[in-house]
C-alpha positions as CSV (number, residue, x, y, z in Angstrom):
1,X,-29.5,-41.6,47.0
2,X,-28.6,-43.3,50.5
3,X,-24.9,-44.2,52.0
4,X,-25.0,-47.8,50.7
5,X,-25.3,-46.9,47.1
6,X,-22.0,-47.5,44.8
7,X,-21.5,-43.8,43.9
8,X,-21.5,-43.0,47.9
9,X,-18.7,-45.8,48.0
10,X,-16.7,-44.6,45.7
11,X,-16.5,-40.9,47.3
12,X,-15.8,-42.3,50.6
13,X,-13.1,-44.3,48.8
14,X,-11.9,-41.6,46.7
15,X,-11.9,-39.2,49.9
16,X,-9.2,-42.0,51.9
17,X,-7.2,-42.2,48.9
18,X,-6.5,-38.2,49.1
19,X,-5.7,-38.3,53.1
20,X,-3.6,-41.2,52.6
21,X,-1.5,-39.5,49.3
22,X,-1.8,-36.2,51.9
23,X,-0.3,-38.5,54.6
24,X,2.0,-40.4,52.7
25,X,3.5,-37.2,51.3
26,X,4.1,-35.7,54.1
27,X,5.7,-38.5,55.5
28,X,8.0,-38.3,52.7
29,X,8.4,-35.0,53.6
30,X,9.9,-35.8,56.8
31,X,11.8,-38.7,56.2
32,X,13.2,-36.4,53.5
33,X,14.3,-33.8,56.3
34,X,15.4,-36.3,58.8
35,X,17.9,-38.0,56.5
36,X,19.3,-34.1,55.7
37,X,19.8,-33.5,59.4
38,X,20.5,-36.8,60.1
39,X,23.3,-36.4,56.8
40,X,24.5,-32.7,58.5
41,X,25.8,-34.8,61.5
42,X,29.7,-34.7,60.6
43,X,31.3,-38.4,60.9
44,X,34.4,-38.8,62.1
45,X,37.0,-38.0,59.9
46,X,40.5,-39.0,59.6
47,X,43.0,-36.8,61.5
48,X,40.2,-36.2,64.0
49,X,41.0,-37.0,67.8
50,X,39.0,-40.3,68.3
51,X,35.8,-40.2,71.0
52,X,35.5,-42.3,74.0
53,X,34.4,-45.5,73.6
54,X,33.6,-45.3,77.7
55,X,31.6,-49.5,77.6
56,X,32.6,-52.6,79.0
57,X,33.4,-55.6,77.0
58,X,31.3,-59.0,77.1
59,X,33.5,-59.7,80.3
60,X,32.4,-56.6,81.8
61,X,36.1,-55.3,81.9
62,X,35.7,-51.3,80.9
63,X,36.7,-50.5,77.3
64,X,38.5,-47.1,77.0
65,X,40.5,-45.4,75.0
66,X,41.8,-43.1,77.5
67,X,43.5,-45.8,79.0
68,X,44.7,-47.1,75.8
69,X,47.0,-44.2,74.6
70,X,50.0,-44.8,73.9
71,X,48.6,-48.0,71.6
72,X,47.6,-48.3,68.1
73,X,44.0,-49.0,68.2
74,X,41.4,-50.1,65.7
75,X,38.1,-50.0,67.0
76,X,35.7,-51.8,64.5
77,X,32.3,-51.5,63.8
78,X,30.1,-54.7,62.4
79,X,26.7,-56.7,63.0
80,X,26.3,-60.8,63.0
81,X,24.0,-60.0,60.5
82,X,27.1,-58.8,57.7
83,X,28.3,-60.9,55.4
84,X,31.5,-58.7,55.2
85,X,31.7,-58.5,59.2
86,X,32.3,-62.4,58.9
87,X,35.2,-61.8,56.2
88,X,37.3,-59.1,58.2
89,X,36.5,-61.2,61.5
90,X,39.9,-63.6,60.9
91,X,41.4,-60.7,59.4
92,X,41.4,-58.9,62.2
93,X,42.2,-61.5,64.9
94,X,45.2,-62.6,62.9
95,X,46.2,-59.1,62.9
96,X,45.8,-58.6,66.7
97,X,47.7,-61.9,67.2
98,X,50.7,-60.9,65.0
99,X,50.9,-56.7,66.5
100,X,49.5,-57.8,70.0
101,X,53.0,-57.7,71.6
102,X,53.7,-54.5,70.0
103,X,51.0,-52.5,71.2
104,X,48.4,-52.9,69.1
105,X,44.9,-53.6,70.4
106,X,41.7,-54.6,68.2
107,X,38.1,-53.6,70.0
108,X,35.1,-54.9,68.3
109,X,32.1,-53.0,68.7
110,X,28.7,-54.8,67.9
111,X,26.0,-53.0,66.6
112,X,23.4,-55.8,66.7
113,X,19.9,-54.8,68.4
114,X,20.2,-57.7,70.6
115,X,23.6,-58.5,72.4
116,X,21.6,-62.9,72.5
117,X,23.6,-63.1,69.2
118,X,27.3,-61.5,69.6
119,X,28.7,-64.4,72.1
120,X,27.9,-66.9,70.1
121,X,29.2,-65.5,67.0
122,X,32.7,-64.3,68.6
123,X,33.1,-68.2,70.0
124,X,32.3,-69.4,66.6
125,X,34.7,-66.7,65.0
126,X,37.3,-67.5,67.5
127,X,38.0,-63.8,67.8
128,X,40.2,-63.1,71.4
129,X,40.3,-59.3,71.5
130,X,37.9,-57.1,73.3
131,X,34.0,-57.2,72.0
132,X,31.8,-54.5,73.3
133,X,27.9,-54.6,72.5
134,X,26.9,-50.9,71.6
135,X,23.1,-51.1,73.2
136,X,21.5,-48.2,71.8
137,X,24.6,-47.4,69.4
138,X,25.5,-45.0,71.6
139,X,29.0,-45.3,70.6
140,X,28.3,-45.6,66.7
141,X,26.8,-42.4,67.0
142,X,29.8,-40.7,68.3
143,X,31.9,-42.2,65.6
144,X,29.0,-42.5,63.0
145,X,30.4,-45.2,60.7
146,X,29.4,-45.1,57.0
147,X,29.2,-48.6,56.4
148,X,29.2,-52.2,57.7
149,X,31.9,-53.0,59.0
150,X,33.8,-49.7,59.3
151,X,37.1,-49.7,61.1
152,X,39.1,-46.9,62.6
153,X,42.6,-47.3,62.8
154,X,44.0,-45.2,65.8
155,X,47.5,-43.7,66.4
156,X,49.4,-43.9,69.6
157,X,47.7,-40.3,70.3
158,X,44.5,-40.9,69.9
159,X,44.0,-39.6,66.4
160,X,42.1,-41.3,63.7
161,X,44.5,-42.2,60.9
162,X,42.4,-44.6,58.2
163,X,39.1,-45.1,57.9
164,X,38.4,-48.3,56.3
165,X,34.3,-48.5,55.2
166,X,33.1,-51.9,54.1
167,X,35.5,-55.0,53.9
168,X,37.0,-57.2,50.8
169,X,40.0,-59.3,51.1
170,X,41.8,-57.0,49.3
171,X,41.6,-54.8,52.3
172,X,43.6,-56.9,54.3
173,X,46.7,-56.1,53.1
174,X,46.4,-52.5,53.3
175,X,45.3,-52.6,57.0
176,X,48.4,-54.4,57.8
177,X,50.5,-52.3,56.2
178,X,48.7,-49.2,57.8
179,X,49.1,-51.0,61.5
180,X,53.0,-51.7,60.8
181,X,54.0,-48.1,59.6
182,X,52.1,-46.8,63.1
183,X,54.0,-49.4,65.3
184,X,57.5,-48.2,64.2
């Protein structure tokens, strides 16, 4: 029997469809352990202090919390791409315009993979507070945010009191009332 004849084919086909169920199985096998670490790496909790943020904002003025204390903070985490980024967008600047004067401060942090997109958006959004673009998600991996959007609303002393994951109008008044009770 030579190589061309249809038995030979179907070996040589039969042989690539066991390396790739080998191969496919173990890549399940790792994507399997690398969501278990991934799921061992503790996000931030409430009544945790909050991390640095340590970025500059699309002005290049430096973003940090350190030299925010003493202000209720809710640093925010959402994508252009989010449909429930877009809702809490107004939500948030009308928030920031109401508490502004009272010490509150709203920083949004972008997690797009390319920062082309976040201008635009906040000009179209009319958003006014701070917008930092998280290349790299280096700061979403300090706080590790569960969801999109996910917003962490910040005492005076730095500590994470809510944790708000996803966004539905609802939410809005809860946030408010959150952001009031901290600024008394």
């Amino acid at each position: 029997m030579d190589a061309s004849s249809p038995i030979s084919a179907m070996k040589t086909a039969g042989s690539a469809a066991r390396r790739f169920r080998r191969v496919f199985a173990s890549s399940l096998g790792l994507a399997a352990l690398l969501a278990l670490v991934a799921g061992t790496a503790s996000a931030l909790d409430k009544g945790a202090r909050s991390p640095e943020l340590g970025a500059k904002d699309l002005t290049g003025k430096p973003v940090n919390l350190s030299t925010l204390a003493g202000k209720v903070v809710i640093v925010d985490f959402w994508a252009t791409w989010c449909a429930p980024c877009k809702e809490e967008m107004p939500v948030l600047e009308r928030l920031y315009q109401k508490y502004k004067g009272r010490g509150l401060v709203v920083v949004g942090v972008s997690v797009d993979e390319e920062g082309g997109n976040v201008a635009p958006f906040i000009k179209k959004m009319k958003v006014s507070f701070p917008i930092v673009h998280d290349q790299g998600h280096k700061i979403a991996d300090r706080f590790k945010p569960p969801k999109m959007p996910s917003s962490y609303v910040i005492d005076r002393k730095g500590i994470v009191r809510y944790i708000h994951e996803g966004f539905h109008a609802k939410d809005a008044a809860a946030l408010e009332a959150e952001v009031s009770a901290l600024l008394k």
